[in-house]
BAKE-173576 format. One record per residue: x negated, y, z of N, C-alpha, C in turn; residue in one letter; residue number from 1. Coordinates in steps of 0.1 Angstrom, whole numbers. Layout:
{n.c1:X&n.c2:Y&n.c3:Z&ca.c1:X&ca.c2:Y&ca.c3:Z&c.c1:X&c.c2:Y&c.c3:Z&resn:A&resi:NUM} .
...
END
This chain:
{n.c1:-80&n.c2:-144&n.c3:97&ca.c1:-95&ca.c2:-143&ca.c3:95&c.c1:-102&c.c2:-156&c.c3:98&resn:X&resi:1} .
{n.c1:-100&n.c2:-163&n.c3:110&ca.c1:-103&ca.c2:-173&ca.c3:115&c.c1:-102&c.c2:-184&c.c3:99&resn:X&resi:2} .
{n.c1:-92&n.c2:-183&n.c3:97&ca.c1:-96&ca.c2:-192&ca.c3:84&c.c1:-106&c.c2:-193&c.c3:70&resn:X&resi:3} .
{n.c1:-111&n.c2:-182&n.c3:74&ca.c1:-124&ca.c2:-175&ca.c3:59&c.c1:-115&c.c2:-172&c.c3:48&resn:X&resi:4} .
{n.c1:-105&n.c2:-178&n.c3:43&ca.c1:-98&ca.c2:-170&ca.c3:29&c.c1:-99&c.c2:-157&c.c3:32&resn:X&resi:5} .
{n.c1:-103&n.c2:-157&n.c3:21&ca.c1:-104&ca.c2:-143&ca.c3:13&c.c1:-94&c.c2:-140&c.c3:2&resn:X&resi:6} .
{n.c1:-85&n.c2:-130&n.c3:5&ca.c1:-77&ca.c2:-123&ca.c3:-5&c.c1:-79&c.c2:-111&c.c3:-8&resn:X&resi:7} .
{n.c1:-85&n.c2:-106&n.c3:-20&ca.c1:-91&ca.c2:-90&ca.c3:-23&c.c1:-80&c.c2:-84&c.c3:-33&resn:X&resi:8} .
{n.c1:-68&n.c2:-93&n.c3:-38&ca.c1:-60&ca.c2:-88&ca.c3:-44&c.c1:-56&c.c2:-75&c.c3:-40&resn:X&resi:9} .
{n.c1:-47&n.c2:-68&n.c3:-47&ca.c1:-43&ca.c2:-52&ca.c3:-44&c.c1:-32&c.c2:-51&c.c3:-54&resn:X&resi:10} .
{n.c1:-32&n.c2:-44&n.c3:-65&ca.c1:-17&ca.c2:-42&ca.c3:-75&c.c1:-31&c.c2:-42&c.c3:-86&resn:X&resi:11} .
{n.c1:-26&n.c2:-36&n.c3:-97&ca.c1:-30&ca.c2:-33&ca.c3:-112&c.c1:-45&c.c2:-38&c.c3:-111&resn:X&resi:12} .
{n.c1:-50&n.c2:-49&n.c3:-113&ca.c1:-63&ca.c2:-51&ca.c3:-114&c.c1:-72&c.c2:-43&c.c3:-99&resn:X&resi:13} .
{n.c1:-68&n.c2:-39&n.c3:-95&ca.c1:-76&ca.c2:-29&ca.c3:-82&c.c1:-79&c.c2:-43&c.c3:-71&resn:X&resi:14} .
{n.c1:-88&n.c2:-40&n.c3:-62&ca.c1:-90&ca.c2:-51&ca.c3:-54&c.c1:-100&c.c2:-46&c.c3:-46&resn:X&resi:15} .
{n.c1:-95&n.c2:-51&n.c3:-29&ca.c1:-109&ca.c2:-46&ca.c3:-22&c.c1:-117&c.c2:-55&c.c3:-23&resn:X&resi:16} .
{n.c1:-126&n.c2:-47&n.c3:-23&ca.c1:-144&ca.c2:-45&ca.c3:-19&c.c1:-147&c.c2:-37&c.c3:-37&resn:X&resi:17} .
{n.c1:-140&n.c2:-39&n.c3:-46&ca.c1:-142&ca.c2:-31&ca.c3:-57&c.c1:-151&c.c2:-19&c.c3:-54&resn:X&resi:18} .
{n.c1:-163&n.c2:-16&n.c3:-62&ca.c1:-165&ca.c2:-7&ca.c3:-66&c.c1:-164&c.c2:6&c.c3:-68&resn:X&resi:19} .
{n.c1:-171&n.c2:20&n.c3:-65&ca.c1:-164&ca.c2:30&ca.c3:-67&c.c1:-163&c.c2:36&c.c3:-77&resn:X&resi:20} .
{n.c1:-170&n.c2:26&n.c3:-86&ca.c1:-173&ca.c2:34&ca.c3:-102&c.c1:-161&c.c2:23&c.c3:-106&resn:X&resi:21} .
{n.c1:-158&n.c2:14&n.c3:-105&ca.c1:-153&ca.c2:4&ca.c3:-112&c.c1:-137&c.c2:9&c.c3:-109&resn:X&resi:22} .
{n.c1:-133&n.c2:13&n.c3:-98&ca.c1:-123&ca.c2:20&ca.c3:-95&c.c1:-120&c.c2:27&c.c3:-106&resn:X&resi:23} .
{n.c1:-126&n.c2:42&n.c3:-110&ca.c1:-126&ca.c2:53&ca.c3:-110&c.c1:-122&c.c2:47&c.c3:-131&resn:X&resi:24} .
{n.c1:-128&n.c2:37&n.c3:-131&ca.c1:-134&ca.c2:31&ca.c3:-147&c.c1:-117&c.c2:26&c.c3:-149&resn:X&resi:25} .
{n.c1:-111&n.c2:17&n.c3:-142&ca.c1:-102&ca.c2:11&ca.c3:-144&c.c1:-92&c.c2:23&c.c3:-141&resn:X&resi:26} .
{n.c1:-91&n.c2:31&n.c3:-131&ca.c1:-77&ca.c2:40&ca.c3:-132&c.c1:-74&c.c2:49&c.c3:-145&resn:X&resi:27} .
{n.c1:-90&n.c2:54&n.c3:-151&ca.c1:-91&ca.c2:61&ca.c3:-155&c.c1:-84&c.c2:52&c.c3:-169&resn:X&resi:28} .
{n.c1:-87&n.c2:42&n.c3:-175&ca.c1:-80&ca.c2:31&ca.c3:-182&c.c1:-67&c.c2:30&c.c3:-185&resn:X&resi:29} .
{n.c1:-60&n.c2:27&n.c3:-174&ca.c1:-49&ca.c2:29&ca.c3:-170&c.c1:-39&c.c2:47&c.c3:-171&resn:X&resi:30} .
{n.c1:-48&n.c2:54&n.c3:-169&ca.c1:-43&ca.c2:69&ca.c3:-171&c.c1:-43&c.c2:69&c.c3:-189&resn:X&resi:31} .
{n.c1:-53&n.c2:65&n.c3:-190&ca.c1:-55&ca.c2:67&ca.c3:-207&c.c1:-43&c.c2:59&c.c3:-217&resn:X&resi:32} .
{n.c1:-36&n.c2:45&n.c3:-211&ca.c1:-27&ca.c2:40&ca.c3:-213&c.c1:-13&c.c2:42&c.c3:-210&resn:X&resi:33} .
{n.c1:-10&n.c2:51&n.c3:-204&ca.c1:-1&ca.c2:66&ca.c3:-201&c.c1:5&c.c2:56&c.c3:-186&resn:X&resi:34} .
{n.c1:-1&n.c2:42&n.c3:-180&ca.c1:3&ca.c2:34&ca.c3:-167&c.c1:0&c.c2:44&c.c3:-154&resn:X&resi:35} .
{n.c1:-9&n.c2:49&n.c3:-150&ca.c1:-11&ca.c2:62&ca.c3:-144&c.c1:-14&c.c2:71&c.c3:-145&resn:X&resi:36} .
{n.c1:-8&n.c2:82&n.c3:-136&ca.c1:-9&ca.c2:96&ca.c3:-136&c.c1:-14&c.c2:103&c.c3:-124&resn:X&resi:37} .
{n.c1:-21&n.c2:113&n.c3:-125&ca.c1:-28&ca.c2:126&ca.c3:-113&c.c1:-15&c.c2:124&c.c3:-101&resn:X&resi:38} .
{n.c1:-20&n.c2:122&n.c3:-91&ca.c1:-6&ca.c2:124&ca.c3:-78&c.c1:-7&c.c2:139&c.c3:-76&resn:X&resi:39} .
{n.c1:0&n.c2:142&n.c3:-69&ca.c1:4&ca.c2:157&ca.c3:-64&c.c1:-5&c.c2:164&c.c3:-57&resn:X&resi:40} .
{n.c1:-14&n.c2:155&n.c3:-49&ca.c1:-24&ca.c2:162&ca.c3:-37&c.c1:-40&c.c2:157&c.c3:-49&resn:X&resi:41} .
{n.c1:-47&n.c2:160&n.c3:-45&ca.c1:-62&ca.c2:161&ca.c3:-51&c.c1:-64&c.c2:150&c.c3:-51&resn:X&resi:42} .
{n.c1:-67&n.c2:142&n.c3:-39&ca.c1:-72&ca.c2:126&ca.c3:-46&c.c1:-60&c.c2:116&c.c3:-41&resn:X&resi:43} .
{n.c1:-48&n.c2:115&n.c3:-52&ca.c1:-40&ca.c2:109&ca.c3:-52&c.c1:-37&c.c2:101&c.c3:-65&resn:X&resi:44} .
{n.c1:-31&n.c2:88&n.c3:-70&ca.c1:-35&ca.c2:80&ca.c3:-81&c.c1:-15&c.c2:75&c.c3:-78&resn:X&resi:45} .
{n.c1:-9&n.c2:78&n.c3:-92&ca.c1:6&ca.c2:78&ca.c3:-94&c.c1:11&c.c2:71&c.c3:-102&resn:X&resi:46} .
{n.c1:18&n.c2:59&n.c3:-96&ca.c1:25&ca.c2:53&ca.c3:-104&c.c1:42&c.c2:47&c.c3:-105&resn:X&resi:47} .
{n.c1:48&n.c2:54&n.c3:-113&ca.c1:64&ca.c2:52&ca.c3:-113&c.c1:65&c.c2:33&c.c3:-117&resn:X&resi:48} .
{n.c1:71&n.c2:32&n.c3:-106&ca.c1:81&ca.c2:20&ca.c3:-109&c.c1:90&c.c2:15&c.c3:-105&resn:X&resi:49} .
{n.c1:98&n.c2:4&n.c3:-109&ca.c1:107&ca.c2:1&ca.c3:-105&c.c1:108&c.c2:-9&c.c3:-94&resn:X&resi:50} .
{n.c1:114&n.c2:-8&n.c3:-84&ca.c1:113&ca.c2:-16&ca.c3:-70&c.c1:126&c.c2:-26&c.c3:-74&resn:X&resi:51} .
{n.c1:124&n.c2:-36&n.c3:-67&ca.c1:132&ca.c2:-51&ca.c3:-67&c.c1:149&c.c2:-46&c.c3:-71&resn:X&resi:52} .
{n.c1:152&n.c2:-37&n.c3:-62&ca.c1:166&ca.c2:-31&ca.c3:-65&c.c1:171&c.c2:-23&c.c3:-73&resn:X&resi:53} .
{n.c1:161&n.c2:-23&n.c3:-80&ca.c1:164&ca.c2:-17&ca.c3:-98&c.c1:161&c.c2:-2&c.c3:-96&resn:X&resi:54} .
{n.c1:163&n.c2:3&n.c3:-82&ca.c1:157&ca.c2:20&ca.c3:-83&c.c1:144&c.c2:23&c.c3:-87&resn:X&resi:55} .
{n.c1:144&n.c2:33&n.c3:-90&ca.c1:129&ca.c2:38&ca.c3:-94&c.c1:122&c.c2:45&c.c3:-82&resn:X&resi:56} .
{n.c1:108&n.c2:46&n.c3:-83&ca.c1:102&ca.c2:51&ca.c3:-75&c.c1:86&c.c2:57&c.c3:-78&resn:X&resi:57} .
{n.c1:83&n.c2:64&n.c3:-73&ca.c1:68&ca.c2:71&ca.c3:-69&c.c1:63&c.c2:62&c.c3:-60&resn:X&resi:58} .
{n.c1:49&n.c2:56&n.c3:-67&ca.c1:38&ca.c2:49&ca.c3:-55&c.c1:24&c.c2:57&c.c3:-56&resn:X&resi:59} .
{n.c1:17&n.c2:68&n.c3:-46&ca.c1:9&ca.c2:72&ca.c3:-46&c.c1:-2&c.c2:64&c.c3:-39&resn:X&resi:60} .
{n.c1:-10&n.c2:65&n.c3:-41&ca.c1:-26&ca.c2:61&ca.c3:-33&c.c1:-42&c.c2:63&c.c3:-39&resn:X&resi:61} .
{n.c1:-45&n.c2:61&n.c3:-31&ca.c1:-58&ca.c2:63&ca.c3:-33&c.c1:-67&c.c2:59&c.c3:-19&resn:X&resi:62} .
{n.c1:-80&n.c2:48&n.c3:-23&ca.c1:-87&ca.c2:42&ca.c3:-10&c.c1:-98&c.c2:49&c.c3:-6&resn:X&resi:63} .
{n.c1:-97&n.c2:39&n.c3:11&ca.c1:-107&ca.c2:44&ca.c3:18&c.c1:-120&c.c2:36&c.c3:12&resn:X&resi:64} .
{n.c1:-133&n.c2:39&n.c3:8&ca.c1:-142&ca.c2:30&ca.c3:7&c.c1:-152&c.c2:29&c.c3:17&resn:X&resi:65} .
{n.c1:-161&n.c2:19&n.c3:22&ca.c1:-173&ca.c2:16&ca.c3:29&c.c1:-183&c.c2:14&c.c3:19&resn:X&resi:66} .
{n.c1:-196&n.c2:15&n.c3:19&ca.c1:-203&ca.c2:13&ca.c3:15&c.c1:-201&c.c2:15&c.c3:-5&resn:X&resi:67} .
{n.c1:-197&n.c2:25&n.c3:-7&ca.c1:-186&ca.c2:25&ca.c3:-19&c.c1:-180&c.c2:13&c.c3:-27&resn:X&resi:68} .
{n.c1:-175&n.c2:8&n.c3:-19&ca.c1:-166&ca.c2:-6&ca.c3:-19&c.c1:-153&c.c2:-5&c.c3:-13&resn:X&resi:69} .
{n.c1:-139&n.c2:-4&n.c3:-21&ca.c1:-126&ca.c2:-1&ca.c3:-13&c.c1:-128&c.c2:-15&c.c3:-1&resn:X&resi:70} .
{n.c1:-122&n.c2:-8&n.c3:9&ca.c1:-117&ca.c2:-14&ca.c3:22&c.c1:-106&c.c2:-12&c.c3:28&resn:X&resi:71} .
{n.c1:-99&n.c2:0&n.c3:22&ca.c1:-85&ca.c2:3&ca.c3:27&c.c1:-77&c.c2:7&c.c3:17&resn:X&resi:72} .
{n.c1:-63&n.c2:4&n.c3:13&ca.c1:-60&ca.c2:10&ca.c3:5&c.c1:-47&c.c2:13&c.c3:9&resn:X&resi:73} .
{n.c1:-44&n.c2:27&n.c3:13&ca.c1:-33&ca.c2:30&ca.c3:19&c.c1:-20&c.c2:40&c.c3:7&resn:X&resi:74} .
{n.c1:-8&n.c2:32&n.c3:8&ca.c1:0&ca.c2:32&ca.c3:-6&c.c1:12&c.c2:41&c.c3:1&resn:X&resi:75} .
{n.c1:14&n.c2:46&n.c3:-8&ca.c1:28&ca.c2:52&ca.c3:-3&c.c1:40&c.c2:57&c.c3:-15&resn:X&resi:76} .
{n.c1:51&n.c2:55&n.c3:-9&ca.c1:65&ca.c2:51&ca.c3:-17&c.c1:74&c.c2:61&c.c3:-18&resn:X&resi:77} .
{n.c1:84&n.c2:65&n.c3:-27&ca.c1:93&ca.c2:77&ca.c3:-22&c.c1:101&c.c2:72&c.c3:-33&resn:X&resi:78} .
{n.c1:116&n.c2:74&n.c3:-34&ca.c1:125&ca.c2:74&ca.c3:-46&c.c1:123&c.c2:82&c.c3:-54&resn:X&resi:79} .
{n.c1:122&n.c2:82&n.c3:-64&ca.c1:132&ca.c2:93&ca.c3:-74&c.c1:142&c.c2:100&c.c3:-68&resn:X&resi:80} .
{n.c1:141&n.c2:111&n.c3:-73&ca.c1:153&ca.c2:114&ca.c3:-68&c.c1:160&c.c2:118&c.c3:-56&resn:X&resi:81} .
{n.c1:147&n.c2:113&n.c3:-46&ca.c1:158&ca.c2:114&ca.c3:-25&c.c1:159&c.c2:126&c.c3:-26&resn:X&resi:82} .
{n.c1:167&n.c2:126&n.c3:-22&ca.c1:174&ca.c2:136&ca.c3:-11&c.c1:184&c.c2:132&c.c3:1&resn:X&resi:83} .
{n.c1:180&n.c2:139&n.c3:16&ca.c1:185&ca.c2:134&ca.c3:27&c.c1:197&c.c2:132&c.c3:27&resn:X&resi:84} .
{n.c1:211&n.c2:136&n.c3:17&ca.c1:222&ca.c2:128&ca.c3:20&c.c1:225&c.c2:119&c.c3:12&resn:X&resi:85} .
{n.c1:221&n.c2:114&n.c3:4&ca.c1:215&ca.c2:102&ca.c3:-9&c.c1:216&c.c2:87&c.c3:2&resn:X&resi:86} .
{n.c1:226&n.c2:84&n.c3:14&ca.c1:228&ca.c2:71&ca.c3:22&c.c1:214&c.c2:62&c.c3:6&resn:X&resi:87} .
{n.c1:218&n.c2:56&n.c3:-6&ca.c1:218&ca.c2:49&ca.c3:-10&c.c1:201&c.c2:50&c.c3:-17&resn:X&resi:88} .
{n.c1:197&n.c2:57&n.c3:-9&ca.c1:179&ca.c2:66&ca.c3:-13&c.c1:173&c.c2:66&c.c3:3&resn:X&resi:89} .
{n.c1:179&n.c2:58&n.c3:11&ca.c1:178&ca.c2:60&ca.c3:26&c.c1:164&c.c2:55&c.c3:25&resn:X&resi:90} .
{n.c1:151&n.c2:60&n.c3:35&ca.c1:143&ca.c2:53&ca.c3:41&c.c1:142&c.c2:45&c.c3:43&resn:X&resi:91} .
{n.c1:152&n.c2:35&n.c3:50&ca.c1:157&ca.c2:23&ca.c3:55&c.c1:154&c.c2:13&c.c3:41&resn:X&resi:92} .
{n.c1:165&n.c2:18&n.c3:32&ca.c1:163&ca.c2:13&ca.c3:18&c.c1:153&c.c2:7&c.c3:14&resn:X&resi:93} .
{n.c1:145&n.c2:22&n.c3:16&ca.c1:136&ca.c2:22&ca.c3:4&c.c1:121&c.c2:13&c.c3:11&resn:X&resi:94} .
{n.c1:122&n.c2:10&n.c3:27&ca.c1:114&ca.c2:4&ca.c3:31&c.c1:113&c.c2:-11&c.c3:32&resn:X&resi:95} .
{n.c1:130&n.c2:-14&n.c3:26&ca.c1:135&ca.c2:-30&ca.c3:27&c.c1:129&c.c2:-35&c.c3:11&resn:X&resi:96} .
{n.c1:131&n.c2:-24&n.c3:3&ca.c1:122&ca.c2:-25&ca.c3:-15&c.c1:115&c.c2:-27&c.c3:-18&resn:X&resi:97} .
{n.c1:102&n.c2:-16&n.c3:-6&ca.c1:88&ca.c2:-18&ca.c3:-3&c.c1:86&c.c2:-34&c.c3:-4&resn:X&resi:98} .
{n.c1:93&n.c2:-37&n.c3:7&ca.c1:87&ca.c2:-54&ca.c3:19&c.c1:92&c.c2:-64&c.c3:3&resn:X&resi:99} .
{n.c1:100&n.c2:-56&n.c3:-4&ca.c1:103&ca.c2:-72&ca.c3:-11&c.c1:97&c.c2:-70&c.c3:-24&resn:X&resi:100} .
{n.c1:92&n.c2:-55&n.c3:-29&ca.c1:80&ca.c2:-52&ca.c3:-39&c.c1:66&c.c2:-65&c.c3:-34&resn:X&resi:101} .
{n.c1:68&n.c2:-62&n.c3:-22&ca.c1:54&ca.c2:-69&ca.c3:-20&c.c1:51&c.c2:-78&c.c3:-14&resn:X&resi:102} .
{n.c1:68&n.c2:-83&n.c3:-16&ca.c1:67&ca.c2:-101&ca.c3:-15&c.c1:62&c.c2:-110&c.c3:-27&resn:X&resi:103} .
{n.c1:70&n.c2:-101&n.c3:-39&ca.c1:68&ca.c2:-105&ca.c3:-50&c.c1:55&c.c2:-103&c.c3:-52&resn:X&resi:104} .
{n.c1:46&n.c2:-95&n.c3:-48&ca.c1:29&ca.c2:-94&ca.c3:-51&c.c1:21&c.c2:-105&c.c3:-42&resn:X&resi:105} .
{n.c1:24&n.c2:-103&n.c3:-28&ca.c1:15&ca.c2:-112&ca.c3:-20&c.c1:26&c.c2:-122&c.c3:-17&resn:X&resi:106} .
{n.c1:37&n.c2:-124&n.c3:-19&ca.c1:42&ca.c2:-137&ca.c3:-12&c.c1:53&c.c2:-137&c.c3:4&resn:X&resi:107} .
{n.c1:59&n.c2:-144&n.c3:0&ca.c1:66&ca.c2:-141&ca.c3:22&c.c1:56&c.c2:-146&c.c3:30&resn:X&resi:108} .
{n.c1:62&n.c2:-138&n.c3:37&ca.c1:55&ca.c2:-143&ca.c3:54&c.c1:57&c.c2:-131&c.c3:59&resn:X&resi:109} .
{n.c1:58&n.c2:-114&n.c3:58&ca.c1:61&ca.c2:-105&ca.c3:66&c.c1:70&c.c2:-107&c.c3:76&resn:X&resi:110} .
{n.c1:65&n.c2:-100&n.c3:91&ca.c1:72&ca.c2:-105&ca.c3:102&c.c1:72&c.c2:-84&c.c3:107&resn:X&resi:111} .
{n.c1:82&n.c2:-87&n.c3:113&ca.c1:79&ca.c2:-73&ca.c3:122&c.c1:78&c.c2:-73&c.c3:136&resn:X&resi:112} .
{n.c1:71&n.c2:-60&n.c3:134&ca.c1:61&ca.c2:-55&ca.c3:148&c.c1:66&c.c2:-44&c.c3:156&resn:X&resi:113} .
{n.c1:69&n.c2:-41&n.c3:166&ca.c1:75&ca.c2:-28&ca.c3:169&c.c1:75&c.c2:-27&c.c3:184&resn:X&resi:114} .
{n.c1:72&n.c2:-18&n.c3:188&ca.c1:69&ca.c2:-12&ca.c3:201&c.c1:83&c.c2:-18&c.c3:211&resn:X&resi:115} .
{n.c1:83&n.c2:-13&n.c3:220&ca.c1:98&ca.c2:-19&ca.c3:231&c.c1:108&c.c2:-12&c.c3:229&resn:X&resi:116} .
{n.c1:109&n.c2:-1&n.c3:226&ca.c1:122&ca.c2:3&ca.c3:225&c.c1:126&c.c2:6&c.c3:203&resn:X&resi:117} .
{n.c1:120&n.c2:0&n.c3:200&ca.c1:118&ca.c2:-4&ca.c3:182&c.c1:117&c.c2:11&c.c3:176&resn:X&resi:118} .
{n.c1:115&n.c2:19&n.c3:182&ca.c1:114&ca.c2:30&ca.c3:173&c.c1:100&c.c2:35&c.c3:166&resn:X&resi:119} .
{n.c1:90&n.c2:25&n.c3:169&ca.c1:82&ca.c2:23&ca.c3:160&c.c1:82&c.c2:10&c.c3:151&resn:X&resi:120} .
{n.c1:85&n.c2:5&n.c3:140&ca.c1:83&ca.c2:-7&ca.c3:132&c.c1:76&c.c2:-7&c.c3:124&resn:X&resi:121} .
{n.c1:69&n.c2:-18&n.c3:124&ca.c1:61&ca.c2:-22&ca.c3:108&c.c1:63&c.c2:-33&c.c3:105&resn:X&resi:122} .
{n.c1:63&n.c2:-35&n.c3:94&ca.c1:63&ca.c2:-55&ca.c3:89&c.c1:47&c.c2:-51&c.c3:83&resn:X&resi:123} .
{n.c1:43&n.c2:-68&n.c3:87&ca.c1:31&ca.c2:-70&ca.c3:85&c.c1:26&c.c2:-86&c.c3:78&resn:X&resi:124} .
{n.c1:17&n.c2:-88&n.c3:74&ca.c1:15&ca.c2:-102&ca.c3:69&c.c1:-2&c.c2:-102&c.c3:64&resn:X&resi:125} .
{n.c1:-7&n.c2:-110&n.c3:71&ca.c1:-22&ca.c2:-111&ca.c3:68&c.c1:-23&c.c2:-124&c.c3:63&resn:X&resi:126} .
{n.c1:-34&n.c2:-125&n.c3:54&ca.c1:-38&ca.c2:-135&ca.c3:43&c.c1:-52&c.c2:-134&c.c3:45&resn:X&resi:127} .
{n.c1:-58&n.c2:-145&n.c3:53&ca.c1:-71&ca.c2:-141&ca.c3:54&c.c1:-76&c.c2:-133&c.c3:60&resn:X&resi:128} .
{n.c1:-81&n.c2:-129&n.c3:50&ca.c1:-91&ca.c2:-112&ca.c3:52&c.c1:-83&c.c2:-101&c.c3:53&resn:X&resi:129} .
{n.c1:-74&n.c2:-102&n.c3:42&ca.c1:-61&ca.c2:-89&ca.c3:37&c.c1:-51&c.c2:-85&c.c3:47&resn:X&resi:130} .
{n.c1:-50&n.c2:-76&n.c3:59&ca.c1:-38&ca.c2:-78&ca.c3:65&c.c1:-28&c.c2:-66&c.c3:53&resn:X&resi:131} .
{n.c1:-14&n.c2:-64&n.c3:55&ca.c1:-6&ca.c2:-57&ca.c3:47&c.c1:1&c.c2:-49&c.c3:63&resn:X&resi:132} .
{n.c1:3&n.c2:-40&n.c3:65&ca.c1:12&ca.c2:-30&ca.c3:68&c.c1:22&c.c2:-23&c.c3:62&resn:X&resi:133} .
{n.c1:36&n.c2:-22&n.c3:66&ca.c1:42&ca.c2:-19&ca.c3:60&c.c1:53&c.c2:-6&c.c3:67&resn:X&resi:134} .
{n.c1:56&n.c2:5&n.c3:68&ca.c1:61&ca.c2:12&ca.c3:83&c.c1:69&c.c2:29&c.c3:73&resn:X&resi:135} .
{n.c1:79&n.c2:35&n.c3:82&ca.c1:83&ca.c2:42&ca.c3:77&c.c1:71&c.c2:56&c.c3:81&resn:X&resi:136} .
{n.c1:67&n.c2:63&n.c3:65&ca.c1:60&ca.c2:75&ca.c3:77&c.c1:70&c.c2:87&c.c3:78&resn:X&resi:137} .
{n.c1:77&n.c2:89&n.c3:74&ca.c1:88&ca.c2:104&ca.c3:77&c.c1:103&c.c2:100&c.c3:69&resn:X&resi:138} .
{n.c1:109&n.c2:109&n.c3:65&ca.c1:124&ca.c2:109&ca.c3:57&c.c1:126&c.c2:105&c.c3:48&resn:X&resi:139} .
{n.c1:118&n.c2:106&n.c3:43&ca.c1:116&ca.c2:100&ca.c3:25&c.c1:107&c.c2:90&c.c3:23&resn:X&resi:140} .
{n.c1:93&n.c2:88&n.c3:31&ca.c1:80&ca.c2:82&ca.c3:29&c.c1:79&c.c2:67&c.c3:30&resn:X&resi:141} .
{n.c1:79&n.c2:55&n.c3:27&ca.c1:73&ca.c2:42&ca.c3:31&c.c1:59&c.c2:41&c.c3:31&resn:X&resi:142} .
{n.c1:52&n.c2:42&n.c3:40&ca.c1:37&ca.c2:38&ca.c3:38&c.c1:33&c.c2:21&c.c3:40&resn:X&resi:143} .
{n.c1:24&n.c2:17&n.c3:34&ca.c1:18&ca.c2:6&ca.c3:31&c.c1:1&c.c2:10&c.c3:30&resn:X&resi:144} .
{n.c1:-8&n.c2:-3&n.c3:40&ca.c1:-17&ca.c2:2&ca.c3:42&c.c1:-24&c.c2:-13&c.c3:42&resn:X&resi:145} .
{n.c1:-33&n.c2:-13&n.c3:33&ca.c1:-36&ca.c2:-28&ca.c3:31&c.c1:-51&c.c2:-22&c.c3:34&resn:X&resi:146} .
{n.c1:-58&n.c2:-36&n.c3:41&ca.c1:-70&ca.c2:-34&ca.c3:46&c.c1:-77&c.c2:-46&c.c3:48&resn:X&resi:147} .
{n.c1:-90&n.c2:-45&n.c3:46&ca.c1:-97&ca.c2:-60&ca.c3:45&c.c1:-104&c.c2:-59&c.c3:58&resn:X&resi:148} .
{n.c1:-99&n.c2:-66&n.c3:67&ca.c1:-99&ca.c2:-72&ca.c3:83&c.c1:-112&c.c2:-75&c.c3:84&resn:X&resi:149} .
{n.c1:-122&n.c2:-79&n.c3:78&ca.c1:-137&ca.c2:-81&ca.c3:78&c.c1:-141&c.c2:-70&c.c3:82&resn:X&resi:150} .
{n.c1:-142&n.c2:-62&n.c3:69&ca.c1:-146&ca.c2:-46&ca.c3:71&c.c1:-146&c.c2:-38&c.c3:83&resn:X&resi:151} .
{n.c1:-133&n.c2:-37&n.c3:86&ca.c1:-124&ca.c2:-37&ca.c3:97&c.c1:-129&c.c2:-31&c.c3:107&resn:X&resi:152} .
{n.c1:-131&n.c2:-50&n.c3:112&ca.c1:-141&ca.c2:-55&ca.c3:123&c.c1:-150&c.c2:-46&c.c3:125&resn:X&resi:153} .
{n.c1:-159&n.c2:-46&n.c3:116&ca.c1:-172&ca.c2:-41&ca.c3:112&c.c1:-176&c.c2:-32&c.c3:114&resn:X&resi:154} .
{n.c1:-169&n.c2:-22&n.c3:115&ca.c1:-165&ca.c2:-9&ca.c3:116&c.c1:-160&c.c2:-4&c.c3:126&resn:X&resi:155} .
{n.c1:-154&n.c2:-9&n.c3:131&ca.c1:-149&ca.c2:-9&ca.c3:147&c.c1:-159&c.c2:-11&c.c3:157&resn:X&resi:156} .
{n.c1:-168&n.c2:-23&n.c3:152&ca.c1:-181&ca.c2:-25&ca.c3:160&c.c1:-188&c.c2:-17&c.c3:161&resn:X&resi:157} .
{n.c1:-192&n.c2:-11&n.c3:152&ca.c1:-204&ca.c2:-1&ca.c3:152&c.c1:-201&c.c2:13&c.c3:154&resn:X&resi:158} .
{n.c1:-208&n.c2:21&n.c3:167&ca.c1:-203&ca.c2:37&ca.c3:173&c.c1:-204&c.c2:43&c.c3:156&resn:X&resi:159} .
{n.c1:-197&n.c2:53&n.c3:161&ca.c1:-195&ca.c2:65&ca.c3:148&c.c1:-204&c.c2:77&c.c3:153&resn:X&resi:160} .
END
């Protein structure tokens, strides 16, 4: 942050501080272009693709906004296909796919983070304003939680 760059990138044209009509304008674009589809829970936004390792996968999400301007946009990953004896559909896998999906979008520099005895991990990499999270949430799930560190701040400062 200390450096002022600003990275608002995100995937498919989406970007924070975006708009919440401009959002709603572009998914809905994209749905119309058969690129996304309705996720499974109410406000969820779905898109199949293919991760670095050639598997396929489900990427759900849908952001948090401030001021109706995205500021968080928390992503989440599953295979095709997992099932818990599937070694080769492993969490592990599918979280190493994630990190290099989204090398290829933001670039290296993810480092990991993890409590003392590692049974919490995330890989992380901030650009600016953008930090990226990256961490397993259960058996099947990779979550990714990109958030603009300004906002953040901002938000944090002020009681709720």
């Amino acid at each position: 942050m200390a450096s002022g760059e600003i990275n608002n990138e995100l995937f498919l044209n989406l970007e924070l501080g975006m708009e919440k009509r401009d959002f709603f304008e572009t998914c809905w674009q994209l749905n119309k272009e058969g690129i996304l589809t309705n996720g499974p829970t109410e406000l969820s936004v779905e898109y199949s693709l293919e991760l670095p390792s050639g598997k396929s996968a489900k990427m759900r999400f849908y952001p948090d906004f401030e001021n109706d301007k995205i500021y968080l946009m928390p992503v989440e990953f599953v295979y095709d296909g997992w099932a818990p004896w599937n070694e080769e559909l492993s969490v592990e896998k599918l979280r190493e796919d994630v990190i290099a999906q989204f090398e290829k979008w933001y670039g290296p520099g993810f480092f990991e983070v993890s409590n003392e005895d590692k049974s919490l991990i995330a890989f992380v990499k901030i650009d600016g304003n953008r930090r990226v999270r990256i961490f397993k949430k259960s058996l099947s799930v990779v979550r990714a939680e990109i958030v603009d560190l300004n906002i953040l701040k901002n938000l944090e400062k002020s009681p709720s």
